[in-house]
Structure formats: structure tokens, C-alpha cells
C-alpha positions, 0 to 999 in steps of 0.5 A: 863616895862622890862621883865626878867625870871628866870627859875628854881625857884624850886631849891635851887639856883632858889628859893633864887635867885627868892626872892632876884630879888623881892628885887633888881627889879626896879619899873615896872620890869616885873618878871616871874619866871618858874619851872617844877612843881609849885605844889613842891614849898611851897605855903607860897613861891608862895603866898609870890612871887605873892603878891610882883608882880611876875609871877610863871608859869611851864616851862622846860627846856625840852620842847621848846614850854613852854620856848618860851611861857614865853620867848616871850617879855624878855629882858633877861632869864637865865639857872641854870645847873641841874643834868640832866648829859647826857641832860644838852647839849641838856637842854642848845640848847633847852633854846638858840633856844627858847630865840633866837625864842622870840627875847631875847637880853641875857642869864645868865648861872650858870657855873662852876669853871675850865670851862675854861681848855683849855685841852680836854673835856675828859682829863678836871676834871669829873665836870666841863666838861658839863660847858665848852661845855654850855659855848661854845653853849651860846658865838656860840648863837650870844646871849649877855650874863653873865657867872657865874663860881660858886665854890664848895658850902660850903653847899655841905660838911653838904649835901653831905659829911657829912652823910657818916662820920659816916659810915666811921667810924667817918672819912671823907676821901678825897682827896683835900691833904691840897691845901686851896679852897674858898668854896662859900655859895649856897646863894651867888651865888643865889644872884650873878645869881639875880643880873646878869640876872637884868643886875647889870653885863657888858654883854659878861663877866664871873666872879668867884663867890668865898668864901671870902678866902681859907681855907683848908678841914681839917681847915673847918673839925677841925672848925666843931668839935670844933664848931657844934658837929662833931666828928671824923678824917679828913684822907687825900688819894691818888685818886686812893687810895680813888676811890679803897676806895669807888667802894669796897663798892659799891659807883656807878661810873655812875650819872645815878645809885642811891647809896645805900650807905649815900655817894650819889654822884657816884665815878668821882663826889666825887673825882673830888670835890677833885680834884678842890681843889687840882689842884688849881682851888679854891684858888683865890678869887674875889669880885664879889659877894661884887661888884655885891650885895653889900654884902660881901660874906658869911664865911663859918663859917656862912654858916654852921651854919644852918647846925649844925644838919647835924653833930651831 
């Protein structure tokens, strides 16, 4: 009986990939998923996890002690990257060291479009940076692994974006100056995360999970008013113009200081969202989520629909 865990399961992508394992898992798969804190997830999704065989115990990426406890007998374990900036090393050497400690075979990361800028850490895009170091630690571990440089969510725009169009004056204002990327549904990635860590994938390998084609941000923009209820301008700045644009009014410009403003990502965030875009990072695409799941990856037209009271 073969033992895999998913750590993260509290998350959004933790928690679809959770359900998704149950579905895939062979007969006499041995599942157990792990969170910080069991007692934030519903407890319709643990007892719906539960009753189909898996485990749910706390473990953090934290502390060492709780990951080996749980990794103790696994085939293969994962790592979801998480907003800890600043830690996401140390988070990263701490899941290594305790997979390594308990004789697991493999590791599953969720990494990040551009990890794989030959520049400089420091002279890299704001966002994928922490990735390109991770990456590094995984291949150094001696561990077998699968990679997934996942691109910007589509549901980052209703989340992140969104709730400050109004604030700017019915306008979202960006930065991605009319180069098309393929925006990935989160959900897809959560199932690519799934599928890998149940060895759907060849180990040592890394594979882009996109959208199923690059669209634009103002396309995506006009399809929301015309579809969902948006209402407003699509407005097109210079970098520097919009970083001026935002620290005026007070966005932060470090991830460790809340904003107060509907906007919550801090300045480098946003604009590096941006700058994937137009830099090219995200204009191919792949089939891995097709080759991986079996399923076509979600438009971003469907993803977005769940979202429709995000825009009104």
C-alpha cells in the first residue's frame, strides 16, 4: 500500500488537490493529508475526506518534527509555496530535511512561471525569485522530484484585482501593455499538483501549467463587462508610472506590511503580476494539464464565472 502526502490541504490549491487525489488514487493508496490548523477547514470537507479513506492530521511546514511524524513511510510528499516571504527557504530546507530523515523517495513542488531566468536572483521579476531558489534546494536534495511552474491564476483578477476597480475610479489600471498571457484556472493547477505527486508525471521533470490560450488583460477586461457585470476602463501604464501611481496612495511596498487600501497586494507584487505578462513569460502554452488529468484546461471565461459577484 503505497503512502502519499499532501501537505497544505487548508489552502485553495491544497484543499482542491485533496479531493481530487481521493478521485484518482488507486485501490490500497494510502492518503494522508496535512494542514496547520484542521479546525479552519469545514467540517463537511473533512468528514467528506475521511469516509473516502484518507487521513487529516496538522503538520507545518514549520516545524520539522510534525512533518517527519507524517512523512515517516511515504512514497512521495509535496510542498505548496505559501505567502510566508522571507521563510518560503527555510519552509522549503525544513520539508527536504524531514522528507529526506524518513526515506522518501520524491518531492512535488508548486513552483512558478520564469523560475527558470537564467539572470541573477536580484535583477529576476519580484515573483518568481523565492521559486528559482526552492527549485535550487529540491534538485541539490538528491531527492526525485516533479516541478510545476504554475502561471498566474485567472482567479487572481475577481481576488486580487478586482475590488480596487471601483476605488480607481472604475479602472483597472495595469501594467501588462497589451502582450497576451495564459492565465491558468487555480483549480487546474490543484489537479496537475494531484496527479503528479500520485506519479501521473516522469520523475525529475518540470512542466508549465498554463491557460489553453493567451488572451490579453483588456480582452479578458471587455469579456467581463460584457458578461459578468463589470463596469468601467481598461487603462494601460508605464511601470514606473503605476508603481508612482499606487505608493501615492499608500499601497505598501513590502509583503510584510498590510494594506489599507481594497488593492492588498504590496507594490513589487502587483506590478510584477504585470510584468510576467508583458515580458513574455506567459504567452506559450502547454498541454499539461490535458496530458496529466485527462481534462482540457479551463477557459478563463468558465473560471470566471463563479466569480460574477466579485464584479458587480
Amino acid at each position: 500500500m503505497p503512502k502519499y502526502v499532501l501537505t497544505g490541504v487548508g489552502g485553495n490549491i491544497g484543499s482542491i488537490a485533496a479531493s481530487y487525489a481521493l478521485e484518482i488514487a488507486p485501490p490500497n493508496t494510502t492518503l494522508v493529508f496535512t494542514t496547520s490548523d484542521p479546525n479552519k477547514i469545514p467540517a463537511a470537507t473533512l468528514e467528506s475526506w475521511k469516509e473516502k479513506g484518507a487521513t487529516v492530521t496538522a503538520a507545518s511546514y514549520d516545524d520539522v518534527s510534525s512533518l517527519e511524524r507524517v512523512f515517516a513511510g511515504a512514497e512521495a510528499v509535496n510542498l505548496i509555496s505559501t505567502w510566508a516571504f522571507g521563510r518560503r527557504h527555510e519552509q522549503a530546507q525544513n520539508v527536504i530535511n524531514a522528507a529526506k530523515a524518513c526515506g522518501v523517495r520524491r518531492i512535488c513542488y508548486t513552483s512558478f512561471v520564469g523560475a527558470d531566468d537564467p539572470a541573477p536572483v536580484q535583477e529576476m521579476p519580484f515573483l518568481p525569485r523565492d521559486h528559482k531558489q526552492t527549485e535550487a534546494l529540491i534538485r541539490a536534495s538528491g531527492l526525485d522530484y516533479n516541478i510545476q511552474r504554475d502561471y498566474l491564476y485567472i482567479d487572481n483578477i475577481p481576488s486580487f484585482f478586482a475590488p480596487s476597480w471601483k476605488f480607481c475610479g472604475n479602472k483597472w489600471i495595469f501594467n501588462s501593455h497589451g502582450v497576451a498571457g495564459a492565465y491558468v484556472a487555480r483549480e487546474d493547477c490543484a489537479r496537475v499538483h494531484a496527479a503528479l505527486l500520485l506519479g501521473k508525471g516522469k520523475p525529475n521533470t518540470v512542466v508549465d501549467v498554463t491557460g489553453p490560450e493567451a488572451v490579453t488583460d483588456k480582452q479578458v477586461f471587455q469579456w467581463i463587462c460584457e458578461n459578468l457585470g463589470g463596469q468601467g476602463e481598461f487603462v494601460d501604464l508605464p511601470d514606473d508610472e503605476l508603481r508612482e501611481y499606487w505608493v501615492k496612495l499608500g499601497l505598501p511596498t513590502s509583503v510584510s506590511e498590510p494594506s489599507p487600501l481594497p488593492m492588498k497586494l504590496c507594490v513589487d507584487d502587483l506590478l510584477c503580476c504585470g510584468e510576467m505578462v508583458a515580458k513574455g513569460y506567459m504567452a506559450k502554452t502547454s498541454d499539461a494539464v490535458e496530458t496529466l488529468t485527462g481534462r482540457k484546461p479551463v477557459p478563463f471565461q468558465e473560471a470566471l464565472l463563479k466569480y460574477k459577484q466579485a464584479f458587480t
